[in-house]
C-alpha positions in Angstrom: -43.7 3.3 26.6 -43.5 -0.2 27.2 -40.5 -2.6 25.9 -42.3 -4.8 23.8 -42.3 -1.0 21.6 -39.2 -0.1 21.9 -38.2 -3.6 20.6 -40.8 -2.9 17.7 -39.0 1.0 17.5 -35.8 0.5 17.6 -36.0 -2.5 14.9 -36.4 -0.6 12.3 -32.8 1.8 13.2 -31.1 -1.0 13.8 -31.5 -2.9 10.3 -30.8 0.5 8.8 -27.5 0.7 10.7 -26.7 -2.8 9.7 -27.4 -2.5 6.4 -25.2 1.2 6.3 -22.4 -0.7 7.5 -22.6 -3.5 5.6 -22.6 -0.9 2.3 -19.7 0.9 3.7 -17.6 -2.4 3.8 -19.2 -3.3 0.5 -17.6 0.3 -0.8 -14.0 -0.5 0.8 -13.8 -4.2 -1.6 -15.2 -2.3 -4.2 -13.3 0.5 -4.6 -10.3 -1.9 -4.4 -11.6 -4.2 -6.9 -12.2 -1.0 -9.4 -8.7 0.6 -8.4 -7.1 -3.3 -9.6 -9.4 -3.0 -12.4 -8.7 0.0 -14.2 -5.9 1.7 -12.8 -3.7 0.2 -15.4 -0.6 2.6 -14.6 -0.2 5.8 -12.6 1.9 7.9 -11.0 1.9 10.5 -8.6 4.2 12.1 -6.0 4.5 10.7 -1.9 5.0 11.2 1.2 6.1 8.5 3.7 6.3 9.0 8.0 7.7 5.7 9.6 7.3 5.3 12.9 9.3 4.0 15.4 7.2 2.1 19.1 8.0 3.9 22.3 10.4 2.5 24.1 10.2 2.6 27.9 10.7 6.1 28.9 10.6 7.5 25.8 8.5 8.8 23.4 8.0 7.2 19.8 9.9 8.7 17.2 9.1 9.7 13.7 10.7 9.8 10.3 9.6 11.7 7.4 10.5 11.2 3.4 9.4 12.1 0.2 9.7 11.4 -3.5 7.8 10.3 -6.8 6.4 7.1 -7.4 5.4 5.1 -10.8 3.8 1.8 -11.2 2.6 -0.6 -14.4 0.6 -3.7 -13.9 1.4 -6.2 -13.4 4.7 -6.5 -12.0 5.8 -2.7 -12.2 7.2 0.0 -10.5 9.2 2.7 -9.1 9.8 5.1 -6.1 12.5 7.2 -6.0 13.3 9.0 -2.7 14.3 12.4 -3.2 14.2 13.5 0.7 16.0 13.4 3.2 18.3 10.9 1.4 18.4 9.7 -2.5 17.3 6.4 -2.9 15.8 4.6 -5.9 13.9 1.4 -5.7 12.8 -0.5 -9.0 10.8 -3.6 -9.7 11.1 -4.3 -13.8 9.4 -7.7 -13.7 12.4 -10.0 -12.9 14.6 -8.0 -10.1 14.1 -5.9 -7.3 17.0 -3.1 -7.5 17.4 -0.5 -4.8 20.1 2.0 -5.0 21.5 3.8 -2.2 23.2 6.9 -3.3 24.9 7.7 -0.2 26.8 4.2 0.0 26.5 4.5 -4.0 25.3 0.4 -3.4 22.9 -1.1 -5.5 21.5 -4.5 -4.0 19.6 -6.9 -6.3 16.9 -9.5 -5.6 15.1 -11.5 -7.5 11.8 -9.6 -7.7 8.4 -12.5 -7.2 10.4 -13.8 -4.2 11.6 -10.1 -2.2 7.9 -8.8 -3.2 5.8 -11.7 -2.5 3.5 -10.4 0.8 4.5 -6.6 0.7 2.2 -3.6 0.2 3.8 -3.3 -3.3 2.2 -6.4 -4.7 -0.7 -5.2 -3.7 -0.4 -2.1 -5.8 1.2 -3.5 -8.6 -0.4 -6.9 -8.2 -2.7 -8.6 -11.2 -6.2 -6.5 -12.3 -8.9 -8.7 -10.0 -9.3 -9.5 -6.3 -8.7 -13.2 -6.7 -4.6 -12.8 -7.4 -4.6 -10.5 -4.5 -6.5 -12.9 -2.2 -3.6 -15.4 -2.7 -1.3 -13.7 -0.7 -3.8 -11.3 1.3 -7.2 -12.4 3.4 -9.0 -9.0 2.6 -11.2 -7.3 4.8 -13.5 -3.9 4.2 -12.4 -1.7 7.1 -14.8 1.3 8.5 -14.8 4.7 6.3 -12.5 7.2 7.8 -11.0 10.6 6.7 -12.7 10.3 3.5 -12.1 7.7 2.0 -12.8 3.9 2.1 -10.8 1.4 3.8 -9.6 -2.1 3.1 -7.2 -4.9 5.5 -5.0 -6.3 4.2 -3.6 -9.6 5.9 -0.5 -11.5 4.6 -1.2 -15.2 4.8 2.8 -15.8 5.3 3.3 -14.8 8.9 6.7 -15.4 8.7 6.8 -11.9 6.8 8.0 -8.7 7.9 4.6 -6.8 7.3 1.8 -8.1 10.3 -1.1 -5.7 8.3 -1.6 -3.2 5.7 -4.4 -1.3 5.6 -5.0 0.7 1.6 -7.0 3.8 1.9 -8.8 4.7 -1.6 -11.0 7.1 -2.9 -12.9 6.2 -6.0 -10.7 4.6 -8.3 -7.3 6.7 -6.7 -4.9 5.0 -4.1 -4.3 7.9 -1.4 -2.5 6.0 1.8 -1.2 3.1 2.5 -1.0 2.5 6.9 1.6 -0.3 7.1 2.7 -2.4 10.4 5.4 -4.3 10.7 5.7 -7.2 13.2 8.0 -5.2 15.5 5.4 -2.4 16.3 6.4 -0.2 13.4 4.3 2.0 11.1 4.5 3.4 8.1 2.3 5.7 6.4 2.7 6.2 2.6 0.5 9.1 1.4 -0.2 10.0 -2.5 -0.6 13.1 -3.9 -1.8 14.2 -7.1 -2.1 10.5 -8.5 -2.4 10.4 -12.5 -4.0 7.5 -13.6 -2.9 5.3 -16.3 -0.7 7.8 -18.3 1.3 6.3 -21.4 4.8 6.0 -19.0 7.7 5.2 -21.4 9.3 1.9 -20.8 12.8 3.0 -19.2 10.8 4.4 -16.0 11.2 0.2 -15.4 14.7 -0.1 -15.9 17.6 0.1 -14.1 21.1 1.2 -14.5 23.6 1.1 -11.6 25.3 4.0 -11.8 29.2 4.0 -12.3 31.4 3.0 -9.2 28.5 2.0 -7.5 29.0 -1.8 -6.0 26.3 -4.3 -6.9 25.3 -7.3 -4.2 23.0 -9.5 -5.5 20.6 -11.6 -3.0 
């Protein structure tokens, strides 16, 4: 078999291959677009493992919580941390409030400059790819575990999050792998997510809780 064959063989495989790819990093944009698109609301329970890099000598170490999570587009949501510790962290439009029931604390930011380049205003971000792409350069990342894949890149690199990668299937958000620019990750999996139920408006606000001290940022 000589090579000028192979060449005229193998041709054929390769544009196939190509043009597989190519479709499966079509799919990972597309899915995202459709998620933006008509994924109005949802909600759905979580699990999140943060993990720590290895230092020298040792071996990396691992974190694991869980809790419920809501969100409303545009600027909407809600996670509340049932285990190992209660926490409660709400955006209602205007201020970023997390509570800390341990130190019973409730800190208080203003919410378009704490959110900003974080993996929640990606979720909760406007319904198109064009809002998105002002804070994120997105990217269609390889299929994996079922489900298709897109990069997410802040622009600001003076952030705390280096890459978030959102892993979707059909219209559904299942993970979110995020890395921060000191090595760590974070992986935020969805379970049973409900898409756009009629969620009643107080899911979005906040109340600090008697006693509990309030610093605003």
């Amino acid at each position: 078999m000589t090579r000028s064959f192979l060449r005229l063989f193998l041709a054929p495989l390769f544009a196939l291959a190509l043009t597989a790819a190519a479709q499966v990093r079509a799919d990972g944009l597309q899915a995202l677009e459709a998620f933006l698109r008509e994924a109005r609301s949802g909600r759905a329970e979580f699990t999140q493992v943060v993990t720590s890099p290895a230092r020298e000598g040792e071996t990396a170490r691992s974190k694991t919580s869980s809790g419920s999570f809501a969100f409303q587009r545009p600027d909407r949501f809600r996670f509340d941390y049932k285990k190992p510790f209660e926490q409660t962290l709400v955006a209602d439009g205007e201020t970023l409030w997390l509570y800390d029931a341990d130190l019973n604390q409730v800190t208080a930011r203003g919410q378009a400059q704490a959110l900003g380049s974080t993996p929640a205003a990606i979720v909760t971000s406007a319904p198109d790819l064009q809002a998105l792409r002002q804070h994120f350069q997105l990217q269609a990342a390889p299929a994996r575990d079922g489900l298709q894949w897109v990069q997410a890149t802040p622009r600001d690199k003076e952030g705390q999050v280096s890459r978030v990668l959102l892993g979707l299937r059909g219209t559904r958000l299942e993970r979110l792998e995020i890395q921060d620019a000191l090595g760590q990750r974070s992986v935020i999996t969805f379970h049973d997510m409900e898409l756009n139920p009629a969620l009643p408006p107080e899911t979005f606000r906040f109340r600090a809780p008697a006693g509990a001290a309030v610093i605003r940022q």
